[in-house]
C-alpha positions in Angstrom: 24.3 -16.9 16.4 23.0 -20.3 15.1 26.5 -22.0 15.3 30.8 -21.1 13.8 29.4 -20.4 10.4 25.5 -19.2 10.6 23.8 -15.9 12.1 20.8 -15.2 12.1 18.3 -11.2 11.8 15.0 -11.3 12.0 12.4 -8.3 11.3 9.2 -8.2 12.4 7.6 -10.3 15.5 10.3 -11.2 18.1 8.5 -14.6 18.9 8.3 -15.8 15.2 12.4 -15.4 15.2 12.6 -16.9 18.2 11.0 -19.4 17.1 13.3 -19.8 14.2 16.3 -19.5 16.1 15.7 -22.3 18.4 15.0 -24.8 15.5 18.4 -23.8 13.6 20.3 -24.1 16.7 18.8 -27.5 17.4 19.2 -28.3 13.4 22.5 -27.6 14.3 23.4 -29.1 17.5 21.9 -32.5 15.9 23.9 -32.5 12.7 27.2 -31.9 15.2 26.2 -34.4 16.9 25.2 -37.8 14.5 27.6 -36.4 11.5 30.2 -34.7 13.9 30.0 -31.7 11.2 29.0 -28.3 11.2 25.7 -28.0 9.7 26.0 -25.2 6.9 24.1 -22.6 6.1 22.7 -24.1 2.8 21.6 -27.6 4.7 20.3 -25.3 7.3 18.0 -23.3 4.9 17.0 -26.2 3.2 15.6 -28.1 6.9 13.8 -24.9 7.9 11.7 -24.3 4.5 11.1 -27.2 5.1 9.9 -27.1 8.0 7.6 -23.9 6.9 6.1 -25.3 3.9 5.1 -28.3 5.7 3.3 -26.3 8.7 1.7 -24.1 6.0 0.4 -26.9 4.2 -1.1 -29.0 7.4 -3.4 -26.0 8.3 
């Protein structure tokens, strides 16, 4: 569980949704934090495509 409103399943390698897990929770710990808000589940897809597409596109 990411945060109230967002789960998370993964399929596949355990590491890689590890990986993904930690990032939405701290997504979500940061927009509680600065905007006092829970971060929904739209905002929080949006930040980690983000976050792929950039990392894909560096290599």
């Amino acid at each position: 569980m990411v945060n109230s409103k967002v789960g998370v399943a993964v399929s596949g390698l355990s590491t890689d949704g590890t990986r993904l897990v930690k990032f939405l929770r701290e997504e979500s710990s940061r927009a509680e934090f600065v905007y006092d808000l829970i971060a929904s589940p739209s905002k929080l897809a949006s930040r980690i495509a983000k976050s792929l597409q950039v990392s894909n596109i560096v290599r």
